[in-house]
mmCIF file as Biopython writes it, N, C-alpha, C and O atoms, coordinates in Angstrom:
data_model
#
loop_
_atom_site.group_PDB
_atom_site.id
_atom_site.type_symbol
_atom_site.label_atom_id
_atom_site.label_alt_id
_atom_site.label_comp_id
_atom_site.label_asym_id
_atom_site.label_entity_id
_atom_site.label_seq_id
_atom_site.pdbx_PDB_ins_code
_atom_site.Cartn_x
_atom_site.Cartn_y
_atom_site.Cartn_z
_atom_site.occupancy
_atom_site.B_iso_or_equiv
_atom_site.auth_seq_id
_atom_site.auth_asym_id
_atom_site.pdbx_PDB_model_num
ATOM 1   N N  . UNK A ? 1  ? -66.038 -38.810 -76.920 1.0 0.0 1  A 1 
ATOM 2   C CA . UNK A ? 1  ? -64.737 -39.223 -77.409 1.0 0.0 1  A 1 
ATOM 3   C C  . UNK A ? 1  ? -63.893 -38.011 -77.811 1.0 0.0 1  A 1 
ATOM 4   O O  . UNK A ? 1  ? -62.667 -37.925 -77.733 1.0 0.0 1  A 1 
ATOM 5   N N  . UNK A ? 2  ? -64.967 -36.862 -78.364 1.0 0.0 2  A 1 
ATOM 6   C CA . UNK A ? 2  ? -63.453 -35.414 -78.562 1.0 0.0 2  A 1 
ATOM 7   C C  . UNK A ? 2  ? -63.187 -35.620 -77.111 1.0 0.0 2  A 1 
ATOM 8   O O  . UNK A ? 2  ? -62.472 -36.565 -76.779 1.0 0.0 2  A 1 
ATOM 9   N N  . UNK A ? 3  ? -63.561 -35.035 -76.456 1.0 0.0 3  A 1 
ATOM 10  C CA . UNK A ? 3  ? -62.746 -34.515 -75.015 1.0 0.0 3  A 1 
ATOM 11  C C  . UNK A ? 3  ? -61.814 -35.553 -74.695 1.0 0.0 3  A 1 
ATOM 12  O O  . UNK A ? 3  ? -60.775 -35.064 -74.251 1.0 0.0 3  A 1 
ATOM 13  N N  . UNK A ? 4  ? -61.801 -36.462 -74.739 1.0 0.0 4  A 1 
ATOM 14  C CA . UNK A ? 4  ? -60.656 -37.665 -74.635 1.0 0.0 4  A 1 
ATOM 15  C C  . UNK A ? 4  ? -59.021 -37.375 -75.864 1.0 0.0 4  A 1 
ATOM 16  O O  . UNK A ? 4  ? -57.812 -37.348 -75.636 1.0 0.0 4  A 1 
ATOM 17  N N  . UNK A ? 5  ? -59.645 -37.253 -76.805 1.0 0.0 5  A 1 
ATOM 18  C CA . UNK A ? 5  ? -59.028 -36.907 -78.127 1.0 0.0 5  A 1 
ATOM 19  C C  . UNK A ? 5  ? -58.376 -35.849 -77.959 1.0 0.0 5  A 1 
ATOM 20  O O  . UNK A ? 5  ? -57.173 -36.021 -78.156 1.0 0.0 5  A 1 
ATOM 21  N N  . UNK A ? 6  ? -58.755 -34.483 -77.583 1.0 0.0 6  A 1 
ATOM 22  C CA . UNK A ? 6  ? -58.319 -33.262 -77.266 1.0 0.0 6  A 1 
ATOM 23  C C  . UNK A ? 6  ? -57.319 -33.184 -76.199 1.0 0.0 6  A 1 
ATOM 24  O O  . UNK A ? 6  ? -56.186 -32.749 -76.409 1.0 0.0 6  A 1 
ATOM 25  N N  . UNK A ? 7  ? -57.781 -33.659 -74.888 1.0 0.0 7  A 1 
ATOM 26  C CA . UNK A ? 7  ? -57.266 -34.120 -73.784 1.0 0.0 7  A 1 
ATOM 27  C C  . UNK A ? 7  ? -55.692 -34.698 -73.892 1.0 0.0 7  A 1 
ATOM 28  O O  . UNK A ? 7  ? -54.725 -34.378 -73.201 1.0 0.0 7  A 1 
ATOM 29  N N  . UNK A ? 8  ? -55.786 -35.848 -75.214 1.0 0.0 8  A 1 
ATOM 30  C CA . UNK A ? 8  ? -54.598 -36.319 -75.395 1.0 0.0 8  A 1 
ATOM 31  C C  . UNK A ? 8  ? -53.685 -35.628 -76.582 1.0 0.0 8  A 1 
ATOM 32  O O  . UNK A ? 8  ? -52.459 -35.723 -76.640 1.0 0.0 8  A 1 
ATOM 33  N N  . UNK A ? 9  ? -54.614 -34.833 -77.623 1.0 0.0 9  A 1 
ATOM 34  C CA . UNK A ? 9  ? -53.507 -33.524 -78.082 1.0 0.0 9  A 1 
ATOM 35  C C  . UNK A ? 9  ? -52.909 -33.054 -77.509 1.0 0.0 9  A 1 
ATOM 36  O O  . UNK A ? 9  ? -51.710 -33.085 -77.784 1.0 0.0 9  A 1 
ATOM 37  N N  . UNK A ? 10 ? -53.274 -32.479 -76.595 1.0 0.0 10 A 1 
ATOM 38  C CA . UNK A ? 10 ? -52.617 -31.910 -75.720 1.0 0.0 10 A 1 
ATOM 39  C C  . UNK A ? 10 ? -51.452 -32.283 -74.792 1.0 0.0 10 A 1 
ATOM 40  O O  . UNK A ? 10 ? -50.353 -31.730 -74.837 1.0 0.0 10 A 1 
ATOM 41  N N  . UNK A ? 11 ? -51.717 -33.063 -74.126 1.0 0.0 11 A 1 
ATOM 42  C CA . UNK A ? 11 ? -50.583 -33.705 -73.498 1.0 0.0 11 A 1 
ATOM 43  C C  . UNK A ? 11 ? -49.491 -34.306 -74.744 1.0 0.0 11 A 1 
ATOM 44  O O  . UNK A ? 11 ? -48.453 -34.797 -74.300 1.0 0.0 11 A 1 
ATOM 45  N N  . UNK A ? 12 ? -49.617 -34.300 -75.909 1.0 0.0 12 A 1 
ATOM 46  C CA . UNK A ? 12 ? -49.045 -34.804 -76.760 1.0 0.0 12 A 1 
ATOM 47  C C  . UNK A ? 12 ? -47.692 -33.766 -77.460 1.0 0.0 12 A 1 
ATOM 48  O O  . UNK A ? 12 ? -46.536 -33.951 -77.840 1.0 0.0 12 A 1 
ATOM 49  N N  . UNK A ? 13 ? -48.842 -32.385 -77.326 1.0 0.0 13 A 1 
ATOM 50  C CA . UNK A ? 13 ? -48.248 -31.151 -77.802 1.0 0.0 13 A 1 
ATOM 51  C C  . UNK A ? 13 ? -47.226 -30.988 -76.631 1.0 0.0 13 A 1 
ATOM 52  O O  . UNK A ? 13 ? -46.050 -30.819 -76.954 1.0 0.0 13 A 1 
ATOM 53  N N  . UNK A ? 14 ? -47.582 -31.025 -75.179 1.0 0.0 14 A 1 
ATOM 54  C CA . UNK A ? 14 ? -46.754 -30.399 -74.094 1.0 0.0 14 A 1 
ATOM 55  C C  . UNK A ? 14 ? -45.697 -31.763 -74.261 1.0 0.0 14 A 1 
ATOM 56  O O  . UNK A ? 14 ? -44.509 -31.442 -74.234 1.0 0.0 14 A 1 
ATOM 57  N N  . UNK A ? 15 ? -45.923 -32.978 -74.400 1.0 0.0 15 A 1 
ATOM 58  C CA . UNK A ? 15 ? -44.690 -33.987 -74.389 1.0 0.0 15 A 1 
ATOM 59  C C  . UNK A ? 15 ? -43.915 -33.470 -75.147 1.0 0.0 15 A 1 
ATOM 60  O O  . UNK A ? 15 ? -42.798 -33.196 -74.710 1.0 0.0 15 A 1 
ATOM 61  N N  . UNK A ? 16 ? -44.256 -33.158 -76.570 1.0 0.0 16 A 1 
ATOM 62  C CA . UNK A ? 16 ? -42.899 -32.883 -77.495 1.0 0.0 16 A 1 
ATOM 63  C C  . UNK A ? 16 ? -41.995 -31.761 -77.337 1.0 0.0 16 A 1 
ATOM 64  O O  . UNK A ? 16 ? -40.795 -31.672 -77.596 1.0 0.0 16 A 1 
ATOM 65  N N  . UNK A ? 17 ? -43.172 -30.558 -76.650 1.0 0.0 17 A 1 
ATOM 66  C CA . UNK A ? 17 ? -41.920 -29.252 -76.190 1.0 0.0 17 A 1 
ATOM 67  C C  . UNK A ? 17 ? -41.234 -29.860 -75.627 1.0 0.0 17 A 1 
ATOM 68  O O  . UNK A ? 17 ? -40.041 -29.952 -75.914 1.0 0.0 17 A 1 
ATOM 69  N N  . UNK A ? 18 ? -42.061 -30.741 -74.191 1.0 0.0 18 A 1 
ATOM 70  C CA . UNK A ? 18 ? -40.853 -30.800 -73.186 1.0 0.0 18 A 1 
ATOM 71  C C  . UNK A ? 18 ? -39.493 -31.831 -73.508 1.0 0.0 18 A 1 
ATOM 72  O O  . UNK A ? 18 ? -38.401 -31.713 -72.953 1.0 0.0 18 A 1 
ATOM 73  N N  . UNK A ? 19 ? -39.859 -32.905 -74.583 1.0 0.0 19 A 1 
ATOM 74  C CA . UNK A ? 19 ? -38.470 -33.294 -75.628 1.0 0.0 19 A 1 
ATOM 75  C C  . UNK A ? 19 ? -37.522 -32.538 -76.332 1.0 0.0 19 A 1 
ATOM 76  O O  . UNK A ? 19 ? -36.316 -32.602 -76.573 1.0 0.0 19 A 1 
ATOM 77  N N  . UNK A ? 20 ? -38.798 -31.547 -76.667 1.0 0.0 20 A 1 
ATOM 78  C CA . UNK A ? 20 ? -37.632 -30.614 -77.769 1.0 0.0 20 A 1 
ATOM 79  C C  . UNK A ? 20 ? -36.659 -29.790 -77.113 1.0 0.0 20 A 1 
ATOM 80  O O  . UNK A ? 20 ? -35.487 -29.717 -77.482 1.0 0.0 20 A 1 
ATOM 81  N N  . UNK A ? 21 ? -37.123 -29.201 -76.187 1.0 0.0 21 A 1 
ATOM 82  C CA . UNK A ? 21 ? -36.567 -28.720 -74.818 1.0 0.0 21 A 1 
ATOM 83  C C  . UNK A ? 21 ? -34.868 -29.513 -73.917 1.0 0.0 21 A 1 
ATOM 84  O O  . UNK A ? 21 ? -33.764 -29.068 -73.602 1.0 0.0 21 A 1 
ATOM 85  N N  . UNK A ? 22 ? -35.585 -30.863 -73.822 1.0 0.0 22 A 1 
ATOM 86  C CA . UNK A ? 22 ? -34.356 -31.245 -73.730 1.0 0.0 22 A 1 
ATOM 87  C C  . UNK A ? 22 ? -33.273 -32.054 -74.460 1.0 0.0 22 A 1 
ATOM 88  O O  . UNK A ? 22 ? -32.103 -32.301 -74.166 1.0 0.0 22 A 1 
ATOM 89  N N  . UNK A ? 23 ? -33.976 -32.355 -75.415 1.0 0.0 23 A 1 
ATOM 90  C CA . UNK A ? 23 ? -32.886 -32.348 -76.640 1.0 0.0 23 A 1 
ATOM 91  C C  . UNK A ? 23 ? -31.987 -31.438 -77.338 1.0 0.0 23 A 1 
ATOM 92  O O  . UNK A ? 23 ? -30.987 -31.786 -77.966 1.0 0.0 23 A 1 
ATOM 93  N N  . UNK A ? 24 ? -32.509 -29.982 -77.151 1.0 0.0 24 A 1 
ATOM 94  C CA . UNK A ? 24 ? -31.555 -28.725 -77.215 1.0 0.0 24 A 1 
ATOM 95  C C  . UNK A ? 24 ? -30.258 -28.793 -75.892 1.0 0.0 24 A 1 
ATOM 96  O O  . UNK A ? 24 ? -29.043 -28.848 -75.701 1.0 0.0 24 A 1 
ATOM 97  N N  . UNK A ? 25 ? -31.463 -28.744 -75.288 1.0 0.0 25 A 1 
ATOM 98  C CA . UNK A ? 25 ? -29.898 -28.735 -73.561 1.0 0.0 25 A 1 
ATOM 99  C C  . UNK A ? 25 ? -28.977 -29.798 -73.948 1.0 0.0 25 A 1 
ATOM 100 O O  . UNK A ? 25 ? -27.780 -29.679 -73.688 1.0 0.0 25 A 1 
ATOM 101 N N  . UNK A ? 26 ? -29.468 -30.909 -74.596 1.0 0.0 26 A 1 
ATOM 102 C CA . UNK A ? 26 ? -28.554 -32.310 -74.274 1.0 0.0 26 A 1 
ATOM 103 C C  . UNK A ? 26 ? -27.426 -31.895 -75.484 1.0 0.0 26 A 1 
ATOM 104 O O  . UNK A ? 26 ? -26.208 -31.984 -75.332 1.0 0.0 26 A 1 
ATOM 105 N N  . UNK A ? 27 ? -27.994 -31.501 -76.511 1.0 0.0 27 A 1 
ATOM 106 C CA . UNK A ? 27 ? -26.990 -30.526 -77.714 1.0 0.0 27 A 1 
ATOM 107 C C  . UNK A ? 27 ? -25.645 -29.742 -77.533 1.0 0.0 27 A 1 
ATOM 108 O O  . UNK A ? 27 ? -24.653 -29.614 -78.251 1.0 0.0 27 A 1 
ATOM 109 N N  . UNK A ? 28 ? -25.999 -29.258 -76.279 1.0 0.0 28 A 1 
ATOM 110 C CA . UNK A ? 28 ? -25.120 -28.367 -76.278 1.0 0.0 28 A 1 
ATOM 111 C C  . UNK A ? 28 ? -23.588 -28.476 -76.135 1.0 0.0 28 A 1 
ATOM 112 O O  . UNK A ? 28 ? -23.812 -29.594 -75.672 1.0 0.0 28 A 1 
ATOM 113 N N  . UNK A ? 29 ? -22.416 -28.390 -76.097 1.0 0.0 29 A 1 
ATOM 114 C CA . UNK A ? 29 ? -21.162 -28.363 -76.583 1.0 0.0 29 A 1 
ATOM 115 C C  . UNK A ? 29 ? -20.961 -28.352 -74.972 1.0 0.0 29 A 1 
ATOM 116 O O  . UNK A ? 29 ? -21.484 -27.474 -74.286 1.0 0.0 29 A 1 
ATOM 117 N N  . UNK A ? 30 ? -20.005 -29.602 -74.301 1.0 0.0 30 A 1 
ATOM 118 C CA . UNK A ? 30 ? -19.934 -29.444 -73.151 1.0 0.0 30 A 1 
ATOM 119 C C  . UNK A ? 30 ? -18.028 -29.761 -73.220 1.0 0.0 30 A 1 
ATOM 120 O O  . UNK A ? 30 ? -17.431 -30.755 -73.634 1.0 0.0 30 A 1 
ATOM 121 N N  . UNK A ? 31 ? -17.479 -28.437 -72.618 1.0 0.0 31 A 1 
ATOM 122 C CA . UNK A ? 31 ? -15.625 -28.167 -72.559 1.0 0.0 31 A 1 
ATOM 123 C C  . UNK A ? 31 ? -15.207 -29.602 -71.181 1.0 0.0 31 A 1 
ATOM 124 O O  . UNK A ? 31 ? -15.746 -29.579 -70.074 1.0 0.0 31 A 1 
ATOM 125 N N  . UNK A ? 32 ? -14.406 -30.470 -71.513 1.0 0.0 32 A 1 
ATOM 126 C CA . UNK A ? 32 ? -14.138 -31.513 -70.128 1.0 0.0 32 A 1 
ATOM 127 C C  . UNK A ? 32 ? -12.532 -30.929 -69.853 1.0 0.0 32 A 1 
ATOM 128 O O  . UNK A ? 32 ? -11.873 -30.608 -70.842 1.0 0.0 32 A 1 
ATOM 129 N N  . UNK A ? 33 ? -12.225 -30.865 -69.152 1.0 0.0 33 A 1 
ATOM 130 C CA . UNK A ? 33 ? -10.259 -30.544 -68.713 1.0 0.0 33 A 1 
ATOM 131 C C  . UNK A ? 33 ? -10.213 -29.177 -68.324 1.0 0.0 33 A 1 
ATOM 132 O O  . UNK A ? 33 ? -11.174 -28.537 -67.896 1.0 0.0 33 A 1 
ATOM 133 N N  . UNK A ? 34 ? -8.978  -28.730 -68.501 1.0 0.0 34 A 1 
ATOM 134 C CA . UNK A ? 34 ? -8.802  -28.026 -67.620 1.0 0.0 34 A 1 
ATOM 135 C C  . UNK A ? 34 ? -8.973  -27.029 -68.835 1.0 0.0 34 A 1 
ATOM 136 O O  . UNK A ? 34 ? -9.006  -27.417 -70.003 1.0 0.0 34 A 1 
ATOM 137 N N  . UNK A ? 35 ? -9.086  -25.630 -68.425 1.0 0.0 35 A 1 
ATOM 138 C CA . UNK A ? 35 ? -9.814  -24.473 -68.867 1.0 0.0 35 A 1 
ATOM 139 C C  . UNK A ? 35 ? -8.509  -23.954 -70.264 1.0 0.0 35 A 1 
ATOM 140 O O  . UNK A ? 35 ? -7.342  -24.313 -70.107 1.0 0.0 35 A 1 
ATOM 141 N N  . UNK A ? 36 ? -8.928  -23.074 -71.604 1.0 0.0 36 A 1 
ATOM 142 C CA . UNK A ? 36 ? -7.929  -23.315 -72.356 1.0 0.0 36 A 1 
ATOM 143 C C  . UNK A ? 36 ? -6.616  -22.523 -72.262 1.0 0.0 36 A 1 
ATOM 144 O O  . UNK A ? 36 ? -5.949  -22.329 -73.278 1.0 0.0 36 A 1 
ATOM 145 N N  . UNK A ? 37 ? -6.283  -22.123 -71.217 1.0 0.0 37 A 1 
ATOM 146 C CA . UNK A ? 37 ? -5.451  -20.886 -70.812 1.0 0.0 37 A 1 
ATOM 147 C C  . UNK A ? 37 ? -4.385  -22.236 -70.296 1.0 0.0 37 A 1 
ATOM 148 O O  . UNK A ? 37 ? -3.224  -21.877 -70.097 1.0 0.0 37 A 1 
ATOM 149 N N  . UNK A ? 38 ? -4.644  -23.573 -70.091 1.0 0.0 38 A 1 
ATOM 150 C CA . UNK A ? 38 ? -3.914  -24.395 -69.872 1.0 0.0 38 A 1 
ATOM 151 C C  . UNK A ? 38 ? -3.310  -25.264 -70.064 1.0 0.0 38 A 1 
ATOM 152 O O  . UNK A ? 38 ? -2.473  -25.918 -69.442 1.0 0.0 38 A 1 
ATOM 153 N N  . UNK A ? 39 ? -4.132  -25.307 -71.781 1.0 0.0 39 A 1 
ATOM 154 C CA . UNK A ? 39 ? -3.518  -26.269 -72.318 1.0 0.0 39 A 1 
ATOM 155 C C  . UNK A ? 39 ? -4.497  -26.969 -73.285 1.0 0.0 39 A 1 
ATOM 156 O O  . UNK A ? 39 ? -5.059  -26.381 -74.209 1.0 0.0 39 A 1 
ATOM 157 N N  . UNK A ? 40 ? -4.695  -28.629 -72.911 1.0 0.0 40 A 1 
ATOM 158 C CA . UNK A ? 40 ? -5.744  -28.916 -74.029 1.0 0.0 40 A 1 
ATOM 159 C C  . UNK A ? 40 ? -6.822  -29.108 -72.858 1.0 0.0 40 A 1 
ATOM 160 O O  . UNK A ? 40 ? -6.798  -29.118 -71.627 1.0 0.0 40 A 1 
ATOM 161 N N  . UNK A ? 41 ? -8.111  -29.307 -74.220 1.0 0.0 41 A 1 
ATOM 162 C CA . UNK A ? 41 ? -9.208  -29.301 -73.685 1.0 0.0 41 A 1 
ATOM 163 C C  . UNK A ? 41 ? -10.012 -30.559 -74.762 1.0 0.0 41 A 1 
ATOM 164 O O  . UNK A ? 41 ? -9.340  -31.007 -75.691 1.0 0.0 41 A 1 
ATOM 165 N N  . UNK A ? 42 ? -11.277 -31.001 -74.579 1.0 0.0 42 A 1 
ATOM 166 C CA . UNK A ? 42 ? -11.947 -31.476 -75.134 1.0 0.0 42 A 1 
ATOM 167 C C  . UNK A ? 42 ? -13.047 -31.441 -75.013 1.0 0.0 42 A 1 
ATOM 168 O O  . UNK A ? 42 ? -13.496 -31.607 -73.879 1.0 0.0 42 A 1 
ATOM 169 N N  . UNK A ? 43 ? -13.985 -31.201 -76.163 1.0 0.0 43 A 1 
ATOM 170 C CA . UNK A ? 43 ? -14.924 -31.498 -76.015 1.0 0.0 43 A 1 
ATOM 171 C C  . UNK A ? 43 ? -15.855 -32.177 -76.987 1.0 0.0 43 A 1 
ATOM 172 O O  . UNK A ? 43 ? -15.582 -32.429 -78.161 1.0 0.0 43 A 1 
ATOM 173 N N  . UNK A ? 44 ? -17.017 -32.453 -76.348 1.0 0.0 44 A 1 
ATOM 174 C CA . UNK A ? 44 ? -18.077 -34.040 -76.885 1.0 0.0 44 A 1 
ATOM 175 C C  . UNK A ? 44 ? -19.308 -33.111 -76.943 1.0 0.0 44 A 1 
ATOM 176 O O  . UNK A ? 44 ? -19.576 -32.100 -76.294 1.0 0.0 44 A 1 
ATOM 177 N N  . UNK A ? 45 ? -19.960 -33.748 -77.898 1.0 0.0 45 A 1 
ATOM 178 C CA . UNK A ? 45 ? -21.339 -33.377 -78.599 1.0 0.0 45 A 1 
ATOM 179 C C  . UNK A ? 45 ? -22.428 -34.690 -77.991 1.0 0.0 45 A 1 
ATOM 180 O O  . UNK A ? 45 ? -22.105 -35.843 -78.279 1.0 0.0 45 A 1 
ATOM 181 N N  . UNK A ? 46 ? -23.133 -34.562 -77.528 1.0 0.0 46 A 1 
ATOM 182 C CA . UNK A ? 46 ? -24.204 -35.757 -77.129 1.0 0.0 46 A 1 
ATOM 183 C C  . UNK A ? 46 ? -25.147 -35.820 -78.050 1.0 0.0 46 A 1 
ATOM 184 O O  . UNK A ? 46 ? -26.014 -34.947 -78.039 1.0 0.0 46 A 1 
ATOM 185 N N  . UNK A ? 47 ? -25.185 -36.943 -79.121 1.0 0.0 47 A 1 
ATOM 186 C CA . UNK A ? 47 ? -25.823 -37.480 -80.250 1.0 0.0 47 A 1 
ATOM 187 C C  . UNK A ? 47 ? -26.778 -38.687 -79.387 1.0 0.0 47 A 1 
ATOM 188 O O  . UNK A ? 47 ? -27.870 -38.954 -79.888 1.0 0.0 47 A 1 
ATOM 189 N N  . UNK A ? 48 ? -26.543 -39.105 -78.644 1.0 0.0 48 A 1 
ATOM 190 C CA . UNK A ? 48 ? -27.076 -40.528 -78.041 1.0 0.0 48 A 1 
ATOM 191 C C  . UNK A ? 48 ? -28.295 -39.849 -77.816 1.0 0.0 48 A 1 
ATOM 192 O O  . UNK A ? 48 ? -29.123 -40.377 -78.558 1.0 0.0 48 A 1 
ATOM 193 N N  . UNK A ? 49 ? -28.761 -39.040 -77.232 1.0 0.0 49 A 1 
ATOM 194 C CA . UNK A ? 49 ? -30.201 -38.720 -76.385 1.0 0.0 49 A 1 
ATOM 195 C C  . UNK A ? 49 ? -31.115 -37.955 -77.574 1.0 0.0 49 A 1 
ATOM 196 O O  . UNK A ? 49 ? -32.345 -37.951 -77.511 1.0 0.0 49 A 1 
ATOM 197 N N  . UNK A ? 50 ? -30.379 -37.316 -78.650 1.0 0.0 50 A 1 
ATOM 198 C CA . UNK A ? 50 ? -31.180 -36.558 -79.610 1.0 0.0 50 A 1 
ATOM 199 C C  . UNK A ? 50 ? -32.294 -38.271 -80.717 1.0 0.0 50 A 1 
ATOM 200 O O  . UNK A ? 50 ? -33.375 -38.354 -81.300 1.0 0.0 50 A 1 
ATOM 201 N N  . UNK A ? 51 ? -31.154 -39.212 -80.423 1.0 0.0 51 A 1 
ATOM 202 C CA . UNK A ? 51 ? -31.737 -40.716 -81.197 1.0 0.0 51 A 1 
ATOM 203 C C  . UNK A ? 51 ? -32.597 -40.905 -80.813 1.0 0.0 51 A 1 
ATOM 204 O O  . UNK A ? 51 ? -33.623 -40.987 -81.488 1.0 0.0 51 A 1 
ATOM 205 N N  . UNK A ? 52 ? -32.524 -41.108 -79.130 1.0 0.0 52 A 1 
ATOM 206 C CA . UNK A ? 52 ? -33.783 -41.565 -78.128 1.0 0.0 52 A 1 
ATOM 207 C C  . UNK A ? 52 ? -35.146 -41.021 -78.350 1.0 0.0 52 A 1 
ATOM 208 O O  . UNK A ? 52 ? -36.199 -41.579 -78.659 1.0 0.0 52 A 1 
ATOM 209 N N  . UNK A ? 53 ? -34.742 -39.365 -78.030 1.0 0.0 53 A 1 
ATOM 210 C CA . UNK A ? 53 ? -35.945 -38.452 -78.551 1.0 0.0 53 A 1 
ATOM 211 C C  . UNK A ? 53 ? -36.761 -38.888 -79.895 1.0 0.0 53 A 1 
ATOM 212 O O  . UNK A ? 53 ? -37.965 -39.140 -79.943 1.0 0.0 53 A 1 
ATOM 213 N N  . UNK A ? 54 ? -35.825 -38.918 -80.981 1.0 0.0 54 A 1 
ATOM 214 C CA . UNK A ? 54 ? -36.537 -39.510 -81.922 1.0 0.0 54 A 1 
ATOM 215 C C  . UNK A ? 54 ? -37.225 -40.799 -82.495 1.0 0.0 54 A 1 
ATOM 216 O O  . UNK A ? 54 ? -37.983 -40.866 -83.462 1.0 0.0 54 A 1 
ATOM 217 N N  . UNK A ? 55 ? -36.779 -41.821 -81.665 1.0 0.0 55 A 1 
ATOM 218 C CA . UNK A ? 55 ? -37.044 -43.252 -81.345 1.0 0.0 55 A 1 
ATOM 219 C C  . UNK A ? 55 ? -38.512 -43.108 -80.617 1.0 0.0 55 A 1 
ATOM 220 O O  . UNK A ? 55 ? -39.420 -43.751 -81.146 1.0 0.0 55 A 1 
ATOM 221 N N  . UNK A ? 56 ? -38.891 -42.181 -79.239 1.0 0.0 56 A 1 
ATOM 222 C CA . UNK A ? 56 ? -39.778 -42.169 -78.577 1.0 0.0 56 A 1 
ATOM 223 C C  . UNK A ? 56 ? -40.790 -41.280 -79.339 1.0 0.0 56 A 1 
ATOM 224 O O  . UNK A ? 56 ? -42.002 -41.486 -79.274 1.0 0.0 56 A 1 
ATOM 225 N N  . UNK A ? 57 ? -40.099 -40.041 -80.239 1.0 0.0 57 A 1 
ATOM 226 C CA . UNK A ? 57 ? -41.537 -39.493 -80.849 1.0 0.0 57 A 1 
ATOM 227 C C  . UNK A ? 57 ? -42.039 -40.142 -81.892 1.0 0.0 57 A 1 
ATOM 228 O O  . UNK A ? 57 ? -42.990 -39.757 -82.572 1.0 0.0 57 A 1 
ATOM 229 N N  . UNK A ? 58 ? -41.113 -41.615 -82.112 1.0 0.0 58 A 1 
ATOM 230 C CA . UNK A ? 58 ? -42.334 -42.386 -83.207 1.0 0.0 58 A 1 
ATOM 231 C C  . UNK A ? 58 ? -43.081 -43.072 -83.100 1.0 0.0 58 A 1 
ATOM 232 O O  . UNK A ? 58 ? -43.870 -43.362 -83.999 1.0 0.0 58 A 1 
ATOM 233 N N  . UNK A ? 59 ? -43.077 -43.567 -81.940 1.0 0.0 59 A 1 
ATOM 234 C CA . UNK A ? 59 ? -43.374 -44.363 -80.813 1.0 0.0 59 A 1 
ATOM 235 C C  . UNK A ? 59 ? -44.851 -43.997 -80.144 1.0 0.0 59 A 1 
ATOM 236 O O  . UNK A ? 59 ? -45.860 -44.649 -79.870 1.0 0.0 59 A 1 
ATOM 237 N N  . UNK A ? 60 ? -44.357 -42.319 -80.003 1.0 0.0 60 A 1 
ATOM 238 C CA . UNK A ? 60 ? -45.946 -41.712 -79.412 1.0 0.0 60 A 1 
ATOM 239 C C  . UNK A ? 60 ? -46.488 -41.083 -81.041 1.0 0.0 60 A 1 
ATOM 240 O O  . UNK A ? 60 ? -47.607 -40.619 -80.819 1.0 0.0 60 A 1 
ATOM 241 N N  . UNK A ? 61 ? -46.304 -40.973 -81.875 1.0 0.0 61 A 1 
ATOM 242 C CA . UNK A ? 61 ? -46.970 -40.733 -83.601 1.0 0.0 61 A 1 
ATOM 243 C C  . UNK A ? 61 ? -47.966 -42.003 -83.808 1.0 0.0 61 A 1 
ATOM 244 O O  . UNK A ? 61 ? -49.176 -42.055 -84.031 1.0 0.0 61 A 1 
ATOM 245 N N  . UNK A ? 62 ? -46.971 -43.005 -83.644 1.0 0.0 62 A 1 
ATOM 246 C CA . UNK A ? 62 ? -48.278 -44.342 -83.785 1.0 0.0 62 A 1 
ATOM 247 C C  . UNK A ? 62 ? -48.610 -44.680 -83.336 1.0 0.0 62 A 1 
ATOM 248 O O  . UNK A ? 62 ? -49.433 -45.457 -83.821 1.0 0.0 62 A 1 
ATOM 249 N N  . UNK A ? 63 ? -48.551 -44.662 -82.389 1.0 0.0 63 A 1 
ATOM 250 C CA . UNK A ? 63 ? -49.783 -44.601 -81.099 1.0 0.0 63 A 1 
ATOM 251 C C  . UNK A ? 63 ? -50.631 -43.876 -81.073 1.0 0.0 63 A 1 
ATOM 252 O O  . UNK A ? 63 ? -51.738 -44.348 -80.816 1.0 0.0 63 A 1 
ATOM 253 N N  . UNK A ? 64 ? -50.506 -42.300 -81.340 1.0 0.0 64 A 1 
ATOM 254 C CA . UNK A ? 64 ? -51.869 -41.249 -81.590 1.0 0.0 64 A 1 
ATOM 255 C C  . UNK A ? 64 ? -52.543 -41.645 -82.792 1.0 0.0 64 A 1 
ATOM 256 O O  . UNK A ? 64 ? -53.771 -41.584 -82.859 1.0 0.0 64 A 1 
ATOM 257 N N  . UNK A ? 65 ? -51.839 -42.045 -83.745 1.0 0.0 65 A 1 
ATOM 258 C CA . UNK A ? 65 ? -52.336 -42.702 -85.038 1.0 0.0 65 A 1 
ATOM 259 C C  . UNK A ? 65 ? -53.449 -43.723 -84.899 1.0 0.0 65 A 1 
ATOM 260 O O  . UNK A ? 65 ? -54.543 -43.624 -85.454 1.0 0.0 65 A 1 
ATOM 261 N N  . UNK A ? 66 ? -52.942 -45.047 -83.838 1.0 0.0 66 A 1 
ATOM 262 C CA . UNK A ? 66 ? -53.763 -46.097 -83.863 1.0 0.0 66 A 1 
ATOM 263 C C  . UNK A ? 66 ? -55.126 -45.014 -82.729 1.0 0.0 66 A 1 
ATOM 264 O O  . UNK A ? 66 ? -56.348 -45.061 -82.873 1.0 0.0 66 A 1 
ATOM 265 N N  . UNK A ? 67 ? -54.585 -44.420 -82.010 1.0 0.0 67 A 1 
ATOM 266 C CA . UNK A ? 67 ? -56.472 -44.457 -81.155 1.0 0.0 67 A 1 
ATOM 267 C C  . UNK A ? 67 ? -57.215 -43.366 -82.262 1.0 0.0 67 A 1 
ATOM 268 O O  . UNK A ? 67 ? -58.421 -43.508 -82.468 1.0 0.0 67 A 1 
ATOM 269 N N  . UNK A ? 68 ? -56.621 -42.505 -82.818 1.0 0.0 68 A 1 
ATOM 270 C CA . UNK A ? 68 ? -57.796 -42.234 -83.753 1.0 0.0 68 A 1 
ATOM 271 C C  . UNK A ? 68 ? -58.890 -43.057 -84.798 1.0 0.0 68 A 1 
ATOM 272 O O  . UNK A ? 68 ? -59.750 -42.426 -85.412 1.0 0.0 68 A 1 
#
C-alpha cells in the first residue's frame, strides 16, 4: 500500500505545479484594443480560472484525505 500511496503523492505534487503554473499564466494582465499610442485601451484580469483551480484543489485534498 506505500508504493500506491507514494505513487499518488506524487502525481498529486506534479498536479498542483501544473495548476499553479497555470493559474499564474491565466493571471496575467491581458491589453484588448488598439495599442496605447492610439487611444484607449482595456484591460481584464481573469479571476474565473484562479476559483476553478481552487474549487479542484479541494476536491483532490479530500480525496487524498479519504484514501489514507
Amino acid at each position: 500500500m506505500k508504493q500506491r500511496e507514494l505513487h499518488l503523492s506524487i502525481c498529486y505534487k506534479l498536479y498542483l505545479f501544473i495548476m499553479k503554473t497555470l493559474a499564474s499564466q491565466a493571471l496575467k494582465t491581458v491589453t484588448l484594443g488598439r495599442p496605447s499610442h492610439y487611444g484607449s485601451t482595456s484591460t481584464h484580469d481573469i479571476h474565473s480560472i484562479n476559483d476553478n483551480v481552487k474549487e479542484i484543489n479541494k476536491s483532490i485534498r479530500s480525496h487524498s484525505q479519504s484514501v489514507e
